[in-house]
VEXDREN-2710 file (C-alpha; in Angstrom, 1 decimal):
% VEXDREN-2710
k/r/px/py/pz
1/UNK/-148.7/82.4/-71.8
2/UNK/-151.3/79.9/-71.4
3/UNK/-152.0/79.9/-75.2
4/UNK/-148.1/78.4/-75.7
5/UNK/-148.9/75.8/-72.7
6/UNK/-151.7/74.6/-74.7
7/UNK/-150.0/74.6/-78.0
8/UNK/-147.4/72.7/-76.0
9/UNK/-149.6/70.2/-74.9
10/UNK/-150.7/69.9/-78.3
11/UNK/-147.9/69.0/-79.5
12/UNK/-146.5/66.2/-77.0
13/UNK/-149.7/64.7/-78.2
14/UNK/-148.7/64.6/-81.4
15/UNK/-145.1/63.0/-80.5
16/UNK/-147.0/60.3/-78.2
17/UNK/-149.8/59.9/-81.1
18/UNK/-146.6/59.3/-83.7
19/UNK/-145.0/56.7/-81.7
20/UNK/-148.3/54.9/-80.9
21/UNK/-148.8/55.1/-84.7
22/UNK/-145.8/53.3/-85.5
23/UNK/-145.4/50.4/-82.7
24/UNK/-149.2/49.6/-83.3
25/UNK/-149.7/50.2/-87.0
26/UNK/-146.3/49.4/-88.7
27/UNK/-144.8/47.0/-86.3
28/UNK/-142.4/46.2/-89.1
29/UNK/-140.8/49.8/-89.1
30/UNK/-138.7/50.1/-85.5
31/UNK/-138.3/53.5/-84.4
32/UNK/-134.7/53.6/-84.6
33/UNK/-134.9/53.2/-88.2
34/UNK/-137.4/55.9/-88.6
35/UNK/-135.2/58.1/-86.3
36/UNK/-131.9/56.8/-86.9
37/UNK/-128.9/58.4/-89.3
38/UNK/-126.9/56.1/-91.5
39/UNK/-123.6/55.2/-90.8
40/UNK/-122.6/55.9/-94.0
41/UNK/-124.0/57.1/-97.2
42/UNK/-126.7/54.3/-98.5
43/UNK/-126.6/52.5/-101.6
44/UNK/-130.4/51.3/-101.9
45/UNK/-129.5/50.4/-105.9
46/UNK/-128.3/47.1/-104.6
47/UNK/-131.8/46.1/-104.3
48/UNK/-132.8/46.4/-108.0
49/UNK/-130.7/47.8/-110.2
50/UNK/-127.4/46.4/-111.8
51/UNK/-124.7/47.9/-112.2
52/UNK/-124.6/49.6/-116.2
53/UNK/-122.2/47.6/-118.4
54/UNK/-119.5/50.7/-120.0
55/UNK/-119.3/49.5/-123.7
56/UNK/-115.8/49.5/-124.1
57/UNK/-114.5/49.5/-120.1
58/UNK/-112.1/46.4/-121.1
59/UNK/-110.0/48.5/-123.5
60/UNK/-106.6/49.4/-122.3
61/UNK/-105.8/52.7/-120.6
62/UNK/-102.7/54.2/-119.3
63/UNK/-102.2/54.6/-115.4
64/UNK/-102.9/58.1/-114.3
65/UNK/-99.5/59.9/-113.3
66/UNK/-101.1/61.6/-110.3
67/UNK/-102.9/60.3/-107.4
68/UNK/-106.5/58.6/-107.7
69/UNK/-108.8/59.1/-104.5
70/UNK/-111.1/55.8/-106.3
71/UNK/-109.7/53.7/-109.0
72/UNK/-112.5/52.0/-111.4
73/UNK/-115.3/51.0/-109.7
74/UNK/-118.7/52.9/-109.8
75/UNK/-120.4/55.9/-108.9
76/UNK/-123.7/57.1/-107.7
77/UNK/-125.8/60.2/-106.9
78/UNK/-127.8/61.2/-104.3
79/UNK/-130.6/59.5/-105.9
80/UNK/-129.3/56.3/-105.1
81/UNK/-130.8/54.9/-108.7
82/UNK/-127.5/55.8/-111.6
83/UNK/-125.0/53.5/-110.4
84/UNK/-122.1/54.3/-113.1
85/UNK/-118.9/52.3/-113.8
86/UNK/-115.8/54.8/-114.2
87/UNK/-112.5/54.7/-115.2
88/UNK/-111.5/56.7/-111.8
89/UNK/-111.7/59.3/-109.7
90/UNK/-109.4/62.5/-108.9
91/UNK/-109.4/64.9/-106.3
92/UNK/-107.6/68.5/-107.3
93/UNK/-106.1/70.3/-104.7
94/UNK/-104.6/73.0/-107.8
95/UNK/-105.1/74.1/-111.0
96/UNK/-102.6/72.3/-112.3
97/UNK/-104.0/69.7/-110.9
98/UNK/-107.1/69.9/-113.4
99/UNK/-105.0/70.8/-115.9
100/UNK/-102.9/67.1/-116.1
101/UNK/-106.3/65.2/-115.7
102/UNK/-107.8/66.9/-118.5
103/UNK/-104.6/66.2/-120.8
104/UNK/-104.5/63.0/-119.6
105/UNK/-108.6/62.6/-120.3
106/UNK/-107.8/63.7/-123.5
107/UNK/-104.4/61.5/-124.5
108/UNK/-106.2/58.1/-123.3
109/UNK/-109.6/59.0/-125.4
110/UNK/-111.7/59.3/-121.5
111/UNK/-114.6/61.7/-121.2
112/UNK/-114.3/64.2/-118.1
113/UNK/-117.1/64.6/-115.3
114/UNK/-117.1/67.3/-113.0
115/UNK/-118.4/66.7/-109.4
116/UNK/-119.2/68.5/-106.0
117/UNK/-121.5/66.2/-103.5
118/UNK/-123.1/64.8/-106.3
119/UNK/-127.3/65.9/-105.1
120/UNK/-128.0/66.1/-109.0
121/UNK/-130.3/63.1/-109.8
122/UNK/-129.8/62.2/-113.3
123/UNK/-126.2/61.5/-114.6
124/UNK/-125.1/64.8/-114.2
125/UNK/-122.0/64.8/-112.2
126/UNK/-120.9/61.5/-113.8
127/UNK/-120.8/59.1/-117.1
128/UNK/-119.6/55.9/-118.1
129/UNK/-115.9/55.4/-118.2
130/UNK/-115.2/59.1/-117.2
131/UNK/-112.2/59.9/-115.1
132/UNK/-114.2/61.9/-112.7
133/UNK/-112.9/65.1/-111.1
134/UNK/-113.9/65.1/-107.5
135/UNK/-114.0/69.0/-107.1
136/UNK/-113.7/68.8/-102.9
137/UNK/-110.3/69.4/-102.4
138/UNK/-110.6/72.6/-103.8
139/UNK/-112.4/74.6/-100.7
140/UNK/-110.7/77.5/-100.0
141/UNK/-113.0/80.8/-99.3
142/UNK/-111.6/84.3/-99.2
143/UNK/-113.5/87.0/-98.0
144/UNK/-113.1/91.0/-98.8
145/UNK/-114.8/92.7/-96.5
146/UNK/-114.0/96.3/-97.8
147/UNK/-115.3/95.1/-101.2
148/UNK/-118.1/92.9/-99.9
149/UNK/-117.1/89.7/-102.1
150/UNK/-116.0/86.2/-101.0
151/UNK/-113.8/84.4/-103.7
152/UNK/-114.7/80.7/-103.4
153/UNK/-113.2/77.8/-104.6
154/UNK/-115.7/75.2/-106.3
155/UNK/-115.3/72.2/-104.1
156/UNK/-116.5/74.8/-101.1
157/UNK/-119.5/74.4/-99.5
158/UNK/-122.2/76.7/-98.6
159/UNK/-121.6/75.9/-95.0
160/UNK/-118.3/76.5/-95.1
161/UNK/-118.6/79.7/-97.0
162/UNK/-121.3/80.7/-94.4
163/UNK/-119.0/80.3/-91.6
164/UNK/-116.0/82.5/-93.5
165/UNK/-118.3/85.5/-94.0
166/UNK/-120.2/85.1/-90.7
167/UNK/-117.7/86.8/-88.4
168/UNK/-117.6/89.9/-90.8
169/UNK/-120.9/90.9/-90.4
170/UNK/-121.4/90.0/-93.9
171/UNK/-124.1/87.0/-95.6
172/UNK/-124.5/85.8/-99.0
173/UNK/-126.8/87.4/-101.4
174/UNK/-128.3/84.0/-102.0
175/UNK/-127.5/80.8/-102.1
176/UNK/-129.9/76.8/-102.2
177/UNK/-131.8/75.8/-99.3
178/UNK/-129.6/73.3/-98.3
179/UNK/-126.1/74.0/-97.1
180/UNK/-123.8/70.8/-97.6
181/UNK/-124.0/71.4/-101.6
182/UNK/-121.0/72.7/-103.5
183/UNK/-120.3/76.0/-104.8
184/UNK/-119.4/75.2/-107.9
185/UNK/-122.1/72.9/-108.5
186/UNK/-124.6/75.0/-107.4
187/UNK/-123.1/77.5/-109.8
188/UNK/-123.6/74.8/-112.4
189/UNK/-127.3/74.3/-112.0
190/UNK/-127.9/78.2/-111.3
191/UNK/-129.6/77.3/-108.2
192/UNK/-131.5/79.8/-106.2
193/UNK/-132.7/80.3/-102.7
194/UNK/-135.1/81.3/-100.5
195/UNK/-134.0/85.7/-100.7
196/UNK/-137.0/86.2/-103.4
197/UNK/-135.4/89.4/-104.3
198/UNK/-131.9/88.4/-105.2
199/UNK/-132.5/86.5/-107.9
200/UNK/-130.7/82.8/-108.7
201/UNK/-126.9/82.5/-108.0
202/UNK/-126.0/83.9/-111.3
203/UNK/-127.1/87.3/-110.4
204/UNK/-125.0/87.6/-107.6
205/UNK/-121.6/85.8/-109.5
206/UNK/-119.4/89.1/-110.0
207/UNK/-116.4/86.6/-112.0
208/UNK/-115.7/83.0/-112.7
209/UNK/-112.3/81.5/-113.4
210/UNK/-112.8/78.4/-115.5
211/UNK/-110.6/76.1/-116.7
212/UNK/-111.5/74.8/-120.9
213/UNK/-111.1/71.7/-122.0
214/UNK/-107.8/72.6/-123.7
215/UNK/-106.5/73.3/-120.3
216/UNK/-106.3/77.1/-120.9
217/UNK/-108.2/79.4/-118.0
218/UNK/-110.3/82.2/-118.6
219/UNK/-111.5/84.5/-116.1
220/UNK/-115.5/85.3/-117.3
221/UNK/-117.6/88.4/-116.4
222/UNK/-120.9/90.1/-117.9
223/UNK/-118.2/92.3/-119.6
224/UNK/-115.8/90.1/-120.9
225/UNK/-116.5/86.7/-122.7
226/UNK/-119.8/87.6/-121.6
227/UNK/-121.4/84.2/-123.7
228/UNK/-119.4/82.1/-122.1
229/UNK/-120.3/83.3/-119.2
230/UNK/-123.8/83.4/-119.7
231/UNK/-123.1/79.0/-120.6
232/UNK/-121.2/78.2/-118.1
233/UNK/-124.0/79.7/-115.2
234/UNK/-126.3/77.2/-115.6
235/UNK/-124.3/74.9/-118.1
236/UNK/-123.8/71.5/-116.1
237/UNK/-120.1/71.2/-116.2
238/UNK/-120.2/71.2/-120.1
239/UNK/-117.8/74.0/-120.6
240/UNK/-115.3/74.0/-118.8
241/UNK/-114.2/72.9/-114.9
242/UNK/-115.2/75.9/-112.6
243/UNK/-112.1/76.9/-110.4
244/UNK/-113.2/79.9/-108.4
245/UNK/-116.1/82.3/-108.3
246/UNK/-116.2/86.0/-106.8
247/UNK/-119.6/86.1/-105.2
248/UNK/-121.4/89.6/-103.8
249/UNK/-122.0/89.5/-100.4
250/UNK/-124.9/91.7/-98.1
251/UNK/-125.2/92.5/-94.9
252/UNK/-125.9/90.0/-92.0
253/UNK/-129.0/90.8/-90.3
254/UNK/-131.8/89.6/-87.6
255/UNK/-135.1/88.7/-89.1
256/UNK/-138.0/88.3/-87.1
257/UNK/-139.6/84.8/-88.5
258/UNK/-143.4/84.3/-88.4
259/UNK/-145.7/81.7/-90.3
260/UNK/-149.3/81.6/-91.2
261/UNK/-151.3/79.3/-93.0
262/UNK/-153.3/80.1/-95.6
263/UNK/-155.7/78.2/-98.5
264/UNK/-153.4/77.2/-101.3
265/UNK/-155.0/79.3/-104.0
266/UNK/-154.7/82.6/-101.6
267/UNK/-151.0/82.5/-102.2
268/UNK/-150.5/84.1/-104.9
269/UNK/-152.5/87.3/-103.9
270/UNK/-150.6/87.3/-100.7
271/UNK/-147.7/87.3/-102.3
272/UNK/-148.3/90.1/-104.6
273/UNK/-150.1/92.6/-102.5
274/UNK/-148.3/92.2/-99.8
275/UNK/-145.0/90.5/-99.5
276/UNK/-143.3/91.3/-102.3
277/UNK/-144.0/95.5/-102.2
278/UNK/-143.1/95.3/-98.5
279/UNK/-139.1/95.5/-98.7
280/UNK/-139.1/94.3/-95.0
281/UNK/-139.7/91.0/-95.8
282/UNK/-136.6/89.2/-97.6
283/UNK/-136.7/86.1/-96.9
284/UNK/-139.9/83.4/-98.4
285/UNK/-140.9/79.9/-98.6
286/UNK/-144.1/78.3/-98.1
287/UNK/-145.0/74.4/-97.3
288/UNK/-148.2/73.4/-98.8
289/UNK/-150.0/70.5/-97.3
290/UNK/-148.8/66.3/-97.9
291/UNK/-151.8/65.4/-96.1
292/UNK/-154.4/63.5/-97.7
293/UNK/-157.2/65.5/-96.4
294/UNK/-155.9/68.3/-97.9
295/UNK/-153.2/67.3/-100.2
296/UNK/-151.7/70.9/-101.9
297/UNK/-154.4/73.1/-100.2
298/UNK/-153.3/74.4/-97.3
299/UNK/-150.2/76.5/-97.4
300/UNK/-147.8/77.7/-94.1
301/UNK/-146.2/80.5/-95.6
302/UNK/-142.9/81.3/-93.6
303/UNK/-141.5/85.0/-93.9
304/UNK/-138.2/86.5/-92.4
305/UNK/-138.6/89.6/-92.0
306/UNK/-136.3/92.7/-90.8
307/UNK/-136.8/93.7/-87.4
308/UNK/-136.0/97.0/-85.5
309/UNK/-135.6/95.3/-81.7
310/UNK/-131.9/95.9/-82.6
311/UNK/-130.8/92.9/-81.6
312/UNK/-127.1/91.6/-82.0
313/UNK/-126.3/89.0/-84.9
314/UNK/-125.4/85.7/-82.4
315/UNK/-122.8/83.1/-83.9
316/UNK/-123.7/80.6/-85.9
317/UNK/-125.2/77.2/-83.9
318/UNK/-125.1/74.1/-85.2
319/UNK/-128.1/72.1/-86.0
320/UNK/-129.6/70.3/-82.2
321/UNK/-130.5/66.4/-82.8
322/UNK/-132.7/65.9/-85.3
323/UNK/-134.1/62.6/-84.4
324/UNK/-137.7/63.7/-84.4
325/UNK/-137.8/65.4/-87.5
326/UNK/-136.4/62.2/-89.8
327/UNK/-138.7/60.0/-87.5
328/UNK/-142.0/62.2/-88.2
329/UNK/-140.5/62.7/-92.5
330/UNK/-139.7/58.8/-92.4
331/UNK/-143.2/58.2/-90.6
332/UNK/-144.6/60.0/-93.4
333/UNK/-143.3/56.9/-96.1
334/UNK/-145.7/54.6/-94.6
335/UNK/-148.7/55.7/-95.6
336/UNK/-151.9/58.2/-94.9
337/UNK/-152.0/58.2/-91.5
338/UNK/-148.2/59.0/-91.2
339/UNK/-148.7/61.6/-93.5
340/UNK/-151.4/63.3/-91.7
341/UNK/-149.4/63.0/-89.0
342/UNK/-146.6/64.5/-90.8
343/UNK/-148.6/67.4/-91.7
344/UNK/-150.0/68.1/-88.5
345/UNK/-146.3/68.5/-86.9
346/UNK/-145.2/70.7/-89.1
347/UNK/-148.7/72.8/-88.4
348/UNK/-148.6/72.7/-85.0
349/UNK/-145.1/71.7/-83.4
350/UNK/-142.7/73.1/-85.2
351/UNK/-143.1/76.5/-84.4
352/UNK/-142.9/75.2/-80.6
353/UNK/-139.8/73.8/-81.1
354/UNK/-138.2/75.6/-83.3
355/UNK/-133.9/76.5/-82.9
356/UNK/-134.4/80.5/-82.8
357/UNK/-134.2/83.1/-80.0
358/UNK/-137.4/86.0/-78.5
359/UNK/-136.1/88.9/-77.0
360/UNK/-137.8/89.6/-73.5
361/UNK/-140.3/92.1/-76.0
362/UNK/-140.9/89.5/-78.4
363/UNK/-142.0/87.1/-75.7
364/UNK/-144.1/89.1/-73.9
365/UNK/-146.3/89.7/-76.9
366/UNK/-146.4/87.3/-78.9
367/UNK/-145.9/83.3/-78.7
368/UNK/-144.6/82.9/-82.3
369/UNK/-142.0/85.3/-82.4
370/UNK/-138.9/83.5/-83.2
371/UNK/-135.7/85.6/-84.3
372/UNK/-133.2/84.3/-86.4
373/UNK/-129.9/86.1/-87.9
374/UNK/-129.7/85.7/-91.9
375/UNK/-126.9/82.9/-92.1
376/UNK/-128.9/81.1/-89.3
377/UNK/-131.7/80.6/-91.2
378/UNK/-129.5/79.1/-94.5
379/UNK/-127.0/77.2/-92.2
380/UNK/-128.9/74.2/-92.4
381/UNK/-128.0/70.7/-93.6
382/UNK/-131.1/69.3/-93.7
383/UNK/-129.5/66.1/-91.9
384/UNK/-133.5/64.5/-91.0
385/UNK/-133.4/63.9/-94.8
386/UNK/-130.5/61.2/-94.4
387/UNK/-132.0/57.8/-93.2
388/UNK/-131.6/53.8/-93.1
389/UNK/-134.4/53.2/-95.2
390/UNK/-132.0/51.8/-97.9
391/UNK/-135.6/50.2/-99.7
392/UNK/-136.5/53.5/-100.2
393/UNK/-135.1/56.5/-102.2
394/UNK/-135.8/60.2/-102.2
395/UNK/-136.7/62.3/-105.6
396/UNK/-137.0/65.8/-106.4
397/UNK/-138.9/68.1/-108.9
398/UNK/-138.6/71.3/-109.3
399/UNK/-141.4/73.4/-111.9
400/UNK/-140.9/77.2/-112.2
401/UNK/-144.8/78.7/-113.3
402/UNK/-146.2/82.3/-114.3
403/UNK/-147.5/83.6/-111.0
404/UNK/-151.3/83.2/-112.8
405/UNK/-151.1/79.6/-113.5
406/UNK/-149.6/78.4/-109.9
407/UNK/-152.6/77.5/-108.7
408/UNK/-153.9/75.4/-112.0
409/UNK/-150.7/73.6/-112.0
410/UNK/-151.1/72.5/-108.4
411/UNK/-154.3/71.2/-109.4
412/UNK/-153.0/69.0/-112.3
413/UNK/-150.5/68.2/-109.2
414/UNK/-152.8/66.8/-107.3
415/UNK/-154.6/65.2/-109.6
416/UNK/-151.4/63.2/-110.9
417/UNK/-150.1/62.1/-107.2
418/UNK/-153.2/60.6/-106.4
419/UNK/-152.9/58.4/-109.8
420/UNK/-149.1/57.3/-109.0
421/UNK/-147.6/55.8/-106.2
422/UNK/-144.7/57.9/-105.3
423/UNK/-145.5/59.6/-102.2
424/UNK/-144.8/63.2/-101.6
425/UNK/-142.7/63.7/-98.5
426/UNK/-143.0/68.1/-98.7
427/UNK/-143.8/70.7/-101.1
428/UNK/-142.4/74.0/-101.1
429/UNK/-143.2/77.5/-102.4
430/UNK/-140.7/80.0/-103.2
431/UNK/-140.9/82.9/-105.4
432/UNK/-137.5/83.3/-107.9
433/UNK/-136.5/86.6/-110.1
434/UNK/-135.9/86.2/-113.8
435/UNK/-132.5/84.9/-114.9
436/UNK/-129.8/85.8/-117.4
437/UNK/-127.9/82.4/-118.6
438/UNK/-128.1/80.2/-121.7
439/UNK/-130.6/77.5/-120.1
440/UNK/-132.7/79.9/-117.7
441/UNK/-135.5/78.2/-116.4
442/UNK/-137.1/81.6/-115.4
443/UNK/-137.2/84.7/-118.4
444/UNK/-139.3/86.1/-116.0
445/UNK/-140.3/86.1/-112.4
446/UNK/-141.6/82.9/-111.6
447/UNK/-143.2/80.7/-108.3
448/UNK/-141.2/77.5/-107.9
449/UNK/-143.0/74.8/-106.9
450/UNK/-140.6/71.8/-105.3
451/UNK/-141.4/68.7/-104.8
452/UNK/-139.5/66.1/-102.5
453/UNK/-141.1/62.4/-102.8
454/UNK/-140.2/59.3/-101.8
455/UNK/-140.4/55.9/-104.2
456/UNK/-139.1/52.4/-103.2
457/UNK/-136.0/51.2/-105.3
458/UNK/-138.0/48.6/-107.8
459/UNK/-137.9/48.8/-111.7
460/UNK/-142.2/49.1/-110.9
461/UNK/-141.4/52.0/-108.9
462/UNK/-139.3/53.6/-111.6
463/UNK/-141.8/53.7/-114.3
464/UNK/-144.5/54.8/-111.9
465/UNK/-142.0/57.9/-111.4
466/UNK/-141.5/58.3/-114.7
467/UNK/-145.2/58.5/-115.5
468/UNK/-145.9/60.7/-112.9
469/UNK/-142.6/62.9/-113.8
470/UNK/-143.8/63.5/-117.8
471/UNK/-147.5/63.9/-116.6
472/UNK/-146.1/67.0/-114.2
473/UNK/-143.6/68.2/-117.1
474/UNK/-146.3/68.3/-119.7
475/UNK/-148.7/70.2/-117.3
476/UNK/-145.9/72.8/-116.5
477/UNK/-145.2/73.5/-120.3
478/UNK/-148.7/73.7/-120.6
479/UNK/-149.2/76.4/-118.1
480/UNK/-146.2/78.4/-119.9
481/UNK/-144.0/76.9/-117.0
482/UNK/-140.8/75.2/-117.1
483/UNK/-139.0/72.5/-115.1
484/UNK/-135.6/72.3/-114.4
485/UNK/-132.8/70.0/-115.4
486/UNK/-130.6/68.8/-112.1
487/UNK/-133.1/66.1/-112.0
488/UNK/-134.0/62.1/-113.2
489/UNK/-134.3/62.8/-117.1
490/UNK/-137.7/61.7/-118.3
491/UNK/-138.1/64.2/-120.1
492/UNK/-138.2/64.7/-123.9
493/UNK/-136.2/65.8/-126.3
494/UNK/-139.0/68.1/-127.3
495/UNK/-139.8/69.3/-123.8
496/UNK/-136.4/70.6/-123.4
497/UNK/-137.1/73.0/-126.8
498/UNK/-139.7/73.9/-125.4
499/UNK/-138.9/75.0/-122.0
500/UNK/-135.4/76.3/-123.0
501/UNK/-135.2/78.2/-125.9
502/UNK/-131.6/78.9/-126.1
503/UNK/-131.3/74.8/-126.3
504/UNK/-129.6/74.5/-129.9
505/UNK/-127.3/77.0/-129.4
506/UNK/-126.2/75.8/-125.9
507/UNK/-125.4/72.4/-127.7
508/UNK/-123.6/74.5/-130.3
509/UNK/-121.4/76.9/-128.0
510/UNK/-120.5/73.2/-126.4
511/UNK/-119.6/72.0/-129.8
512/UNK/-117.1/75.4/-130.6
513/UNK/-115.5/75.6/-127.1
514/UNK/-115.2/71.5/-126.3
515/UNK/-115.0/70.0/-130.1
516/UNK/-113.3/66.9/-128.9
517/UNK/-116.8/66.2/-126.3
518/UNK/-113.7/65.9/-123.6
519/UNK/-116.4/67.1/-120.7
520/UNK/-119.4/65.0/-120.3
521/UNK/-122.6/64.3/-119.1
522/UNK/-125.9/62.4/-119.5
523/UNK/-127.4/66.0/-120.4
524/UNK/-125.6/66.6/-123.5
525/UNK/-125.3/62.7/-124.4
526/UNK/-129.0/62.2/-124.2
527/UNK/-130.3/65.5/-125.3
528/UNK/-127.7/67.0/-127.6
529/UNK/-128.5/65.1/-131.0
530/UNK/-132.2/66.2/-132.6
531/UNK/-132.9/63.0/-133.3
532/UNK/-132.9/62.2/-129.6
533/UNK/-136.0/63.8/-129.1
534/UNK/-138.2/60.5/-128.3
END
């Protein structure tokens, strides 16, 4: 054991180091808002950006015959920069509860937004004027354990359905990363997750009951209505309003969790000749490096995989404080030094601190061993990522590449932070299957490379991101990639053809199955016209 005591020691200097950092380099920053959680959601746009003027907000509108949970006022996302004035907003608790919103949407001339937690960062889940359905109140899970389904209502999150399945011995197939995000909105960006061989959410939807624009509800499979189905995975709310989805389920299991680190462009060949033909591994991610000194060349590849110690599946456990981690991600905002720091926690103190269990065996031979049941390791809220630094906002990026061209693209990557200002915060590795839906951002298996970066709220800052954002989005095209669409929209009109085939006939199916444009977004009214391509 002497090798953990050192590792140990290691890493209380690197807590002690972090402080010192702080109270003697940036006595601005006080620890407690490094390491303090808001009170209540931020909303750093007050800094620098106005509230958007609706053109015609001032023209008279009907009161809505049901109950509003926000009436007027404005809306924002978690990117804290599209502050949007709306006519209202609407909670469901039914179907007919959609139903009258949509007819009155449609009598009074409104557009329709549909909602979950709003983490999309460019207009998505919103647009000016819209009466906004709020899809929360709609959270009920049902689980069939015989059939090894959950039916899920789309204002349910991940967490919640977690907890329903948990006590049947039974885990999703896949699901995002982080666990306070909506069903149905996940469903409506065809997110994916860290199980590299299930594939993104769509694979694993077995039915969806939606809810058109003419109020009339359709229950979608591969079998029946099989193009609607294929837009409305993956279709950003512009089809219809998502009411329930059946969702496979697999077994729950222990994983035994390891991490090593390797050199970034050593990934790839790792992967292929020996994660991915080795079915004991399911689970996948890998943090590359945010430290200058090795910015994007160093890579901690994390694996989960099945283990035969037979251990028994413990109950779910709720995140422990998580003080330190937003502390050590905040202290990474200020600049190189917290950034190497930053890096060299994650390196060498996470694993030593790390919420996981050893069996006696486990212990006894090896340090790292750390295991973790299936829902364990996706029951996770990220809460360190929620801070005070209301100056500040967060970003993300997502690029899907050909396996071949990961490691030029990371390159150009590097390259293009170290011209731009935006600092990178993490950068993950994960490894997605190809997908089957109108706007698939993977034909074929790809590596997904995301990026979470940090930016102060200043028009400055903006333009810098959006330099940095078309420099990344033109390398990925260029590298036969693509990048994907829940994010800030600087792209081009003429990206989006490029990376998504299927684009025109997207916009099209939109136009047969929602003539009157009742549901609404900034993706279809910035992208859908061909002369928008500028």
């Amino acid at each position: 054991m002497r090798g953990r005591g050192t590792a140990v020691r290691r890493a209380r200097v690197v807590l002690v180091g972090a402080v010192l950092v702080v109270v003697l380099t940036y006595g601005g920053l006080t620890v407690a808002e490094l390491a303090g959680a808001p009170a209540s959601a931020k909303d750093c746009a007050v800094h620098a950006l106005p509230t958007p003027v609706a053109p015609d907000l001032a023209r008279p509108v009907a009161e809505y015959p049901g109950e509003l949970a926000q009436r007027g006022g404005t809306l924002n996302d978690a990117s804290c920069l599209n502050r949007t004035p709306v006519y209202g907003v609407v909670r469901p608790r039914s179907a007919a509860d959609v139903r009258e919103a949509l007819a009155f949407a449609r009598a009074e001339g409104l557009s329709v937004s549909v909602a979950g937690t709003r983490h999309s960062m460019g207009g998505q889940a919103f647009f000016p004027r819209a009466l906004v359905l709020d899809m929360r109140g709609l959270d009920r899970v049902r689980v069939d354990p015989a059939a090894r389904t959950a039916t899920v209502q789309a204002g349910a999150t991940w967490h919640e359905v977690l907890e329903a399945v948990h006590p049947h011995g039974l885990s999703v197939a896949t699901m995002p990363s982080i666990d306070v995000l909506s069903v149905g909105g996940t469903l409506s960006i065809d997110a994916h997750g860290l199980d590299f061989r299930a594939g993104s959410l769509s694979a694993t939807v077995r039915s969806l009951e939606v809810m058109l624009a003419d109020g009339t509800v359709h229950t979608l499979d591969r079998t029946h209505e099989p193009e609607l189905f294929r837009a409305v995975l993956g279709g950003y709310g512009l089809f219809g309003v998502v009411l329930e989805a059946e969702l496979d389920l697999v077994d729950s299991e222990m994983y035994e969790l390891t991490q090593r680190t390797v050199a970034y462009d050593r990934f790839p060949d790792l992967f292929r000749d020996e994660l991915w033909p080795d079915d004991r591994y399911r689970l996948m991610y890998a943090h590359l490096s945010t430290s200058p000194d090795s910015l994007l060349r160093e890579a901690v590849v994390y694996t989960y995989e099945t283990t035969a110690a037979g251990e028994p599946v413990p109950p779910l456990r709720e995140p422990e404080s998580m003080a330190f981690g937003r502390f050590v991600l905040n202290l990474a905002r200020t600049g190189e030094v917290g950034q190497r720091v930053k890096w060299a926690a994650q390196r060498h103190l996470l694993p030593r601190v790390r919420s996981c269990r050893r069996s006696r065996n486990e212990a006894l031979r090896d340090a790292e061993a750390c295991l973790v049941g299936r829902n364990q390791a996706m029951y996770n809220s990220l809460g360190l990522l929620r801070n005070r630094m209301d100056r500040h906002t967060d970003i993300l990026q997502e690029y899907f590449l050909p396996h071949d061209r990961l490691v030029p693209f990371l390159d150009d990557t590097r390259a293009a932070l170290r011209e731009h200002d935006a600092v990178l915060l993490n950068a993950s590795i994960r490894s997605v299957p190809g997908d089957d839906v109108m706007l698939g951002y993977a034909a074929e298996e790809r590596f997904s490379l995301v990026l979470y970066l940090s930016q102060e709220v200043t028009p400055r800052a903006n333009r810098d991101m959006a330099g940095l954002t078309r420099a990344l989005v033109a390398s990925a095209l260029e590298h036969g990639g693509t990048f994907y669409l829940p994010y800030q929209q600087h792209y081009t009109r003429a990206d989006l053809e490029r990376a998504y085939p299927e684009l025109d006939a997207f916009f099209a199916l939109k136009r047969r199955y929602d003539p009157g444009l009742l549901l609404m977004n900034s993706l279809y009214s910035r992208y859908a016209a061909p002369s928008d391509a500028s």
